[in-house]
Backbone as CSV, one residue per row, in Angstrom:
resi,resn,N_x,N_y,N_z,CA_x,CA_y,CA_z,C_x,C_y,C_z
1,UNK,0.838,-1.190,0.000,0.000,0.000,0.000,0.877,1.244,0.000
2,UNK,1.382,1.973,-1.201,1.690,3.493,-1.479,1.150,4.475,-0.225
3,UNK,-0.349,4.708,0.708,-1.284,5.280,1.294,-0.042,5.242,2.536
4,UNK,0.478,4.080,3.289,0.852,3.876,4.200,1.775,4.813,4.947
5,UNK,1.977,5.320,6.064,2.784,6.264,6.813,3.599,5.282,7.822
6,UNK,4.758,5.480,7.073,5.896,4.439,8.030,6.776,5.641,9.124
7,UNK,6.645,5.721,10.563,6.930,6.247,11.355,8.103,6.226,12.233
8,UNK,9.125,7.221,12.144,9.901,6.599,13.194,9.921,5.984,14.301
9,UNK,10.911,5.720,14.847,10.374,4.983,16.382,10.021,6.077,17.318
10,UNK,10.781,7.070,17.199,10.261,8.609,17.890,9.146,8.870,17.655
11,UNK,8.349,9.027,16.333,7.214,9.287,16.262,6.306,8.593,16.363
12,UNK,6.297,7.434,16.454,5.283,6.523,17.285,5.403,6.375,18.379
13,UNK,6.591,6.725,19.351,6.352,6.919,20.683,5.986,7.744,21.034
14,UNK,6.007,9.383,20.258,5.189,10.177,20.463,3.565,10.112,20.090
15,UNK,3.099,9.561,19.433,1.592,8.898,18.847,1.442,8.428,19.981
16,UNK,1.990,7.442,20.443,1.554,6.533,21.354,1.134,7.388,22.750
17,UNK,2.572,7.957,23.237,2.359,8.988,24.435,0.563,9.547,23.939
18,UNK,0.508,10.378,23.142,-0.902,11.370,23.235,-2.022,10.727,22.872
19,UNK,-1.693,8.902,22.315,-3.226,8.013,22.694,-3.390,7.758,24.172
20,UNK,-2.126,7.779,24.855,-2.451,7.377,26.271,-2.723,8.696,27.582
21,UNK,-2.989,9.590,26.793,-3.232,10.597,27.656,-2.171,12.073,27.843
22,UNK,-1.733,11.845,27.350,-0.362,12.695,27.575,-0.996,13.913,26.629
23,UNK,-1.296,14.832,26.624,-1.951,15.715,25.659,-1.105,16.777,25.290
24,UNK,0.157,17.616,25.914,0.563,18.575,25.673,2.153,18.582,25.783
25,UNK,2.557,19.487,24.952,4.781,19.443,24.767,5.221,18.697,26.096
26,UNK,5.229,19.937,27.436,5.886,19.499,28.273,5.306,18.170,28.864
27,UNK,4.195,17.938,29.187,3.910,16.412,29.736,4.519,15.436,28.394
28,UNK,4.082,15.369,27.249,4.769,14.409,26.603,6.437,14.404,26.531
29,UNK,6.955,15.257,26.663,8.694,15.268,27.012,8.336,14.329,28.426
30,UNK,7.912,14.967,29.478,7.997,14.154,30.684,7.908,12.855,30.448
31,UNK,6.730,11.990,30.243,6.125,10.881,29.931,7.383,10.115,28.671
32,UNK,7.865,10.816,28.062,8.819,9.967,26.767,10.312,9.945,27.219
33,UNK,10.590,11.569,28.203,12.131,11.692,28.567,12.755,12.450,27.070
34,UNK,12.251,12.668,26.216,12.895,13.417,24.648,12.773,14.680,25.420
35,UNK,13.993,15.498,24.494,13.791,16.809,24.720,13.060,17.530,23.455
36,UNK,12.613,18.883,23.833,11.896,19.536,23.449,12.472,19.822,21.678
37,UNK,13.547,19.997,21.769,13.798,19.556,20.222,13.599,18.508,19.483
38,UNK,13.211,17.311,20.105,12.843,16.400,19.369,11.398,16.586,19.561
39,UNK,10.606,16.963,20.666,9.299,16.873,20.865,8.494,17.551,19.361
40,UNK,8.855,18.929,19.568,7.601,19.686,18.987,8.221,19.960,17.540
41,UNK,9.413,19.712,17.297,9.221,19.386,15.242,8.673,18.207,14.970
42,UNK,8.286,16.941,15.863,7.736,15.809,15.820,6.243,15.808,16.008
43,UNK,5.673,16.893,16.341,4.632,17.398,17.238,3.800,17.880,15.462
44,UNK,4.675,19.087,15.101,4.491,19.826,13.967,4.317,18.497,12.915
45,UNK,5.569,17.853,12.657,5.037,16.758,11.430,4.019,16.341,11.658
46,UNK,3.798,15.224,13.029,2.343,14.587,13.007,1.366,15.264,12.265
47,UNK,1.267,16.668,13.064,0.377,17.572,12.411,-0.150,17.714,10.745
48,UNK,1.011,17.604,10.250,0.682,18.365,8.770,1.000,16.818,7.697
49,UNK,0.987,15.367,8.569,0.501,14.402,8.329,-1.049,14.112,8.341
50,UNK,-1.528,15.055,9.241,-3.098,14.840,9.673,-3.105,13.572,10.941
51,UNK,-1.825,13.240,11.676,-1.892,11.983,12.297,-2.252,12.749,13.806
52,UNK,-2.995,13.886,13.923,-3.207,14.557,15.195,-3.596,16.115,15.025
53,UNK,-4.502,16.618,16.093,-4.834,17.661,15.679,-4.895,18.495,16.891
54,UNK,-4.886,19.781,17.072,-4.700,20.383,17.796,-5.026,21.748,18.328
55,UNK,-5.538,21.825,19.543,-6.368,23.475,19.761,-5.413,23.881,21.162
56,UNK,-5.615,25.068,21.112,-5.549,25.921,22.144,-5.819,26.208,23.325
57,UNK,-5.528,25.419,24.770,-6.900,26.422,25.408,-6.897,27.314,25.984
58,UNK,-8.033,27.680,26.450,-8.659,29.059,26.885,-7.245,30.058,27.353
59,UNK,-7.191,31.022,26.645,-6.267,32.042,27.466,-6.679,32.171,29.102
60,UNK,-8.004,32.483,29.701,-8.614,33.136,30.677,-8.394,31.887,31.360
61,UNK,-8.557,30.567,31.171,-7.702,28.858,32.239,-6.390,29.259,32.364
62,UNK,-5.691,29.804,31.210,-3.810,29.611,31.508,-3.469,31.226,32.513
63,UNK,-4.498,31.784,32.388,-3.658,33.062,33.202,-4.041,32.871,34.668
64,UNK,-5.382,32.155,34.823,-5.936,31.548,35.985,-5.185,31.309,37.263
65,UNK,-4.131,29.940,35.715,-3.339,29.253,36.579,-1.435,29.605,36.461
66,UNK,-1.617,30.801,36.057,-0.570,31.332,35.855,0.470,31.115,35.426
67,UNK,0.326,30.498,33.516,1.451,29.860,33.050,0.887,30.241,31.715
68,UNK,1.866,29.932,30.648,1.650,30.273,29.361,0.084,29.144,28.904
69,UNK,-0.447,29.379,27.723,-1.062,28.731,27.192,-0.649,27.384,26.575
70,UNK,-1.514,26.484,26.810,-1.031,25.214,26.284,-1.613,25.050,24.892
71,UNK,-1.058,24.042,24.027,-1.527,23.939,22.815,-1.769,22.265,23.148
72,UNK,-3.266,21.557,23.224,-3.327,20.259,23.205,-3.484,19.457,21.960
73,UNK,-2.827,18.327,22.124,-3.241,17.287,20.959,-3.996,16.026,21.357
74,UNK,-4.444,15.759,19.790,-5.028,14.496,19.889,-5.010,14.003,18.726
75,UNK,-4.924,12.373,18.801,-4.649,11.229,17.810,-6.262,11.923,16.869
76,UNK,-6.300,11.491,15.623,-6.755,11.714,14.918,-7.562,9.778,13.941
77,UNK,-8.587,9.520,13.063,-8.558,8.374,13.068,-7.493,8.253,12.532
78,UNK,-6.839,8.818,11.543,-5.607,7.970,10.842,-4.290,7.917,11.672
79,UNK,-4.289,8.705,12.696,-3.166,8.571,13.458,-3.444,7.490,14.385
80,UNK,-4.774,7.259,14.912,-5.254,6.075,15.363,-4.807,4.453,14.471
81,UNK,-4.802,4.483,13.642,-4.749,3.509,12.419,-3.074,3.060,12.245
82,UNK,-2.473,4.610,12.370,-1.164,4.349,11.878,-0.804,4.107,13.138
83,UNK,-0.870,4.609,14.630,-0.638,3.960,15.484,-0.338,2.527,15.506
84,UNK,-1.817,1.752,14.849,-1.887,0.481,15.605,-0.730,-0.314,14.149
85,UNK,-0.398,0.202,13.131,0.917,-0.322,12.476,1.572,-0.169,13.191
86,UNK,1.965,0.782,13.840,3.422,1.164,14.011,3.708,0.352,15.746
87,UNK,2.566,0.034,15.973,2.686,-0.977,17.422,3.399,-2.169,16.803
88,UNK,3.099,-2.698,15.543,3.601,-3.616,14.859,4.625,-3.639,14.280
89,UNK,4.971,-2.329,14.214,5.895,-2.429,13.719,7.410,-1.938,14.451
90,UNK,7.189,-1.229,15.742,8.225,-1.669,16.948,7.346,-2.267,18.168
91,UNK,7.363,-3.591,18.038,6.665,-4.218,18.917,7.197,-4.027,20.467
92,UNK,8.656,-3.326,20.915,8.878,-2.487,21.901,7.638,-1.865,23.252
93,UNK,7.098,-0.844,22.138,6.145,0.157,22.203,5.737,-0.145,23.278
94,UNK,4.527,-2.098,22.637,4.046,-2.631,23.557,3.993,-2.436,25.163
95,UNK,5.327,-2.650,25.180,6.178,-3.162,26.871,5.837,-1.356,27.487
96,UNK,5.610,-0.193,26.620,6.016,1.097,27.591,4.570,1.407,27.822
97,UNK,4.563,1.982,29.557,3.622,2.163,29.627,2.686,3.353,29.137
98,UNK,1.747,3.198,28.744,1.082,4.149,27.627,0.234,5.042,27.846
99,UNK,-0.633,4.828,29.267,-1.860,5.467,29.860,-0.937,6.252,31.015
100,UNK,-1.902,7.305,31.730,-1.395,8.170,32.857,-2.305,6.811,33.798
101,UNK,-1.587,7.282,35.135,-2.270,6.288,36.227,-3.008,6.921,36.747
């Protein structure tokens, strides 16, 4: 299949991180241990793959709590899809844990 999106191992551990809850830069650095240079140009591709999508929230929540604005993501179906290849295809993945507790 030509259609197919073959992913690094970085970027399916980042896929993976924001199916399991991890929604935003700094928690997914936390949750993966990558630094922020690898995070958010990895962040940006997903993006303009369509393998995740992403909003803003509320200015008037982030000043609330007195920190910049976050930008959240989320798996998308095809990032859902290419996920479950790319479980297959570093069967690793598996073993890390994927959900917040």
């Amino acid at each position: 299949m030509s259609g197919d999106i073959n992913l690094t191992h970085t970027s399916a551990l980042i896929l993976q991180t924001i199916g399991g809850g991890y929604l935003y830069g700094f928690d997914i650095m936390e949750a993966t241990g990558l630094p922020s240079g690898t995070v958010y140009p990895a962040l940006r591709r997903l993006e303009q793959l369509a393998l995740i999508q992403s909003r803003w929230e509320k200015e008037s929540k982030a000043l609330a709590e007195q920190r910049p604005a976050r930008k959240y993501y989320k798996l998308t179906a095809l990032g859902e899809k290419t996920l479950g290849k790319s479980m297959q295809r570093y069967p690793l993945l598996k073993h890390l844990k994927g959900a917040r507790s």
